[in-house]
C-alpha positions in Angstrom: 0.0 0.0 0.0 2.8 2.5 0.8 4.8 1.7 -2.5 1.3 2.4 -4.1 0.7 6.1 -2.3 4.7 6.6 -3.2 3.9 5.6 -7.3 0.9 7.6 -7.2 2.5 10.5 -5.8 5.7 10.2 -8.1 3.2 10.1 -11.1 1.3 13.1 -9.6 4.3 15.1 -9.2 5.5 14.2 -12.8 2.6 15.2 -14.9 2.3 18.2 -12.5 5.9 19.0 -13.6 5.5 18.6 -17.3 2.3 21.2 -17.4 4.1 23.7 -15.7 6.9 23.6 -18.4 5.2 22.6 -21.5 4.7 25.5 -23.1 2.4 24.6 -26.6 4.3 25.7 -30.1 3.3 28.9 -31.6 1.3 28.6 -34.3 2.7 29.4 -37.7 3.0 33.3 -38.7 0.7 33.3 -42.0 3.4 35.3 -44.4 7.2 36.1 -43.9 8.1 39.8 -43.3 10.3 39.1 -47.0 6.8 38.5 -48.6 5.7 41.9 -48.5 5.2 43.6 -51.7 5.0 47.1 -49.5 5.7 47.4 -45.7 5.2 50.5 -43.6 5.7 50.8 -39.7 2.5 53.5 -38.5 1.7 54.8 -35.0 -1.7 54.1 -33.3 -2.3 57.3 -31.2 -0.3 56.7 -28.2 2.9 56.1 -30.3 3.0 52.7 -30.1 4.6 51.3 -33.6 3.0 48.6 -35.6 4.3 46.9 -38.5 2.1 46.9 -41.6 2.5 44.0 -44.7 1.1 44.4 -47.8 1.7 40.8 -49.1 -0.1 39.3 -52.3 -0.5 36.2 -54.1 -0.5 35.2 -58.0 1.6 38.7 -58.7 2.6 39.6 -61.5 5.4 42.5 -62.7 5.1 44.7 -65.3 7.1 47.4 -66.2 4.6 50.3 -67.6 4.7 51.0 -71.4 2.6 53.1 -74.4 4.1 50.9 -77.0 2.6 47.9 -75.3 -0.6 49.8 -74.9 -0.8 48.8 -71.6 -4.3 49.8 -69.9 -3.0 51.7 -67.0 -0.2 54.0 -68.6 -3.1 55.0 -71.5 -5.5 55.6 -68.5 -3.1 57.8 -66.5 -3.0 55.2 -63.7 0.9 55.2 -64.8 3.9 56.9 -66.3 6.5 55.2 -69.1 8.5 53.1 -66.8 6.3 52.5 -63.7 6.6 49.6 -61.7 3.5 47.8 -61.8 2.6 44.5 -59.5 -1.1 43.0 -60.0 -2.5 40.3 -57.2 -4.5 39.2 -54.7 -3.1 41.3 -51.6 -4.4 41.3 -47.7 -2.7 43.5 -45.1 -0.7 42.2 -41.8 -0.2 43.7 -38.9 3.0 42.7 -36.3 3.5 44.1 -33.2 7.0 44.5 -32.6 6.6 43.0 -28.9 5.1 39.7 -29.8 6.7 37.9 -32.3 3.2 37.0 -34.4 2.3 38.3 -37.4 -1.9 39.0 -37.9 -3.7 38.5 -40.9 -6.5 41.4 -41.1 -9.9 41.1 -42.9 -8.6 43.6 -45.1 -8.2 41.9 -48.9 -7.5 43.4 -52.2 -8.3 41.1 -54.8 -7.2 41.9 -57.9 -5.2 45.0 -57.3 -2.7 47.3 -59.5 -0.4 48.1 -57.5 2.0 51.0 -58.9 5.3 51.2 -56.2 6.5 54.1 -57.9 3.7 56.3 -57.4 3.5 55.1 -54.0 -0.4 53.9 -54.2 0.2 52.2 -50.6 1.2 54.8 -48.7 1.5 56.6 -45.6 0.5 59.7 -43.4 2.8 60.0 -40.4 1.2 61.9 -37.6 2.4 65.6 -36.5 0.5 65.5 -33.9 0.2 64.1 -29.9 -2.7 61.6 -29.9 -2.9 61.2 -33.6 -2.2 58.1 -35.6 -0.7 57.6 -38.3 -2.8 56.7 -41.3 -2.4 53.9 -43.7 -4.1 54.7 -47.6 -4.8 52.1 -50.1 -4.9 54.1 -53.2 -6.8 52.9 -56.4 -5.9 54.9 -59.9 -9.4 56.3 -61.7 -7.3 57.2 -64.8 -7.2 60.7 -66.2 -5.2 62.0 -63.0 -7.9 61.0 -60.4 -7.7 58.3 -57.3 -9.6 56.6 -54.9 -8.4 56.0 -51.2 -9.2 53.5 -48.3 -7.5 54.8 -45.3 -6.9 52.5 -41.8 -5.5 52.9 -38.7 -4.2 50.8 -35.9 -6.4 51.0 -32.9 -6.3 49.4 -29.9 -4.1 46.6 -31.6 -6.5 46.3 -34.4 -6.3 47.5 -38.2 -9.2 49.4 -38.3 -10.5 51.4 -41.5 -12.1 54.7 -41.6 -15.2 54.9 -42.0 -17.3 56.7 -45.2 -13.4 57.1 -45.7 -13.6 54.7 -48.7 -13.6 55.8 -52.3 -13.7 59.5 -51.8 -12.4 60.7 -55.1 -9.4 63.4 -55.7 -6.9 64.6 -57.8 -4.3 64.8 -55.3 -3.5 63.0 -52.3 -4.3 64.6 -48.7 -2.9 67.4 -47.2 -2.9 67.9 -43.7 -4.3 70.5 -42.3 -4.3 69.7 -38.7 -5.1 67.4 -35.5 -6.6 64.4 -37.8 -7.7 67.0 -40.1 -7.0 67.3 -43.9 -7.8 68.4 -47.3 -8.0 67.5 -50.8 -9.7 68.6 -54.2 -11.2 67.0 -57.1 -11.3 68.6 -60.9 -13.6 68.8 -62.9 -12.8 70.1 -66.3 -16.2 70.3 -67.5 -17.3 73.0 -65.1 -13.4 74.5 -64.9 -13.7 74.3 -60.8 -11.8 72.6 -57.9 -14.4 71.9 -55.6 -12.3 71.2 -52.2 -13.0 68.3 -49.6 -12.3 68.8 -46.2 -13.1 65.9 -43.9 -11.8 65.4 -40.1 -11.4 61.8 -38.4 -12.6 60.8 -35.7 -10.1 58.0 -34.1 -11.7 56.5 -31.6 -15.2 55.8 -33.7 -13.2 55.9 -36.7 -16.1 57.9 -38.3 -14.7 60.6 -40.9 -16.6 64.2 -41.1 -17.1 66.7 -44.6 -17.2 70.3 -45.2 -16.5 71.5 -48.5 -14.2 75.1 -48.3 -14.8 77.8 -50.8 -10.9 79.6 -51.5 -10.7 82.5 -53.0 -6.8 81.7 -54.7 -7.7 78.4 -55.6 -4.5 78.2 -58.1 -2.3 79.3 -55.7 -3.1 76.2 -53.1 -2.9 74.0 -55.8 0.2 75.4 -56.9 1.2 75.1 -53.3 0.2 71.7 -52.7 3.2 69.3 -51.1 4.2 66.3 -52.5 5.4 64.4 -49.1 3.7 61.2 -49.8 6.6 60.7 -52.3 
């Protein structure tokens, strides 16, 4: 009976031991950093840095051309000699203190991506309790572009919302605290009607005005070109 209580305690203390140092394997990270097509590191709003991936599958390159009267350079969506990718992409996110890379909801099936005019790109923050902002551009041809914007909040992607597809002829400029500003042309009435809109970050709801300005060639003029 005593050599029992001794096994059964032996056992006892041996499975006890093994659960208090197994420690289960990490489950697979879904892409390698190296399988970004376009990464970015952005800021939610209390500074803390986030990787972002922009990582496709069935790419293909192309190198933009007239004499191959490729689509996109006809339509404006490209210059002679852009780099051109085309795929099915997703965005990651990686926080720098865990060693996991996510996998958002965030997919892009069939997207042009043109790296030399940047249509992934960023807006760092210049200001305290701002985040940066992530924009997913899509080319409209004839000069114009679409843009999905996203954030990291709280340790989640997170995309602005009545953010998506808002047209314009040139990419945002900021204005101030989550605040910015861009225009749209439209030829056929020879105006620049001006978009103003404001972010909220915590609902991630996006507010319009549209400003009137006076010296409307002058701020276009004027207008910076930090994105590239």
């Amino acid at each position: 009976m005593v050599r029992k209580v001794k096994l059964f305690i032996t056992l006892f203390m041996a499975i006890a031991l093994f659960f208090t140092t197994y420690q289960p394997a990490e489950a697979a990270n879904p892409i390698k950093p190296s399988q970004s097509r376009v990464t970015h590191t952005i800021k939610d709003a209390n500074g803390n840095p986030y990787k972002i991936y922009f990582a496709g599958t069935k790419e293909k390159k192309a190198i933009a051309s007239y004499d191959r009267w490729d689509w996109a350079a006809v339509s404006d969506e490209a210059d002679e000699g852009d780099q051109l990718y085309t795929g099915n992409y997703t965005l990651y996110t990686h926080d720098p203190k865990t060693s996991h890379i996510y996998k958002s909801k965030f997919h892009f099936p069939g997207y042009l991506l043109n790296t030399t005019r940047k249509t992934v790109h960023i807006y760092p923050s210049k200001t305290k309790g701002q985040p940066d902002y992530l924009a997913i551009a899509y080319g409209m041809g004839y000069g114009a572009e679409m843009s999905d914007w996203y954030y990291m909040n709280k340790g989640k992607l997170t995309q602005v919302i009545n953010g998506t597809g808002f047209i314009h002829n040139q990419r945002a400029k900021v204005m101030g605290k989550n605040t910015f500003l861009t225009y749209v042309y439209d030829p056929n009435f020879e105006d620049y009607p001006f978009m103003k809109f404001t972010i909220n970050p915590a609902t991630g709801e996006m507010g319009q005005s549209f400003p009137v300005y006076k010296d409307i060639f002058r701020i276009i003029e004027d207008w910076p070109k930090h994105w590239q």
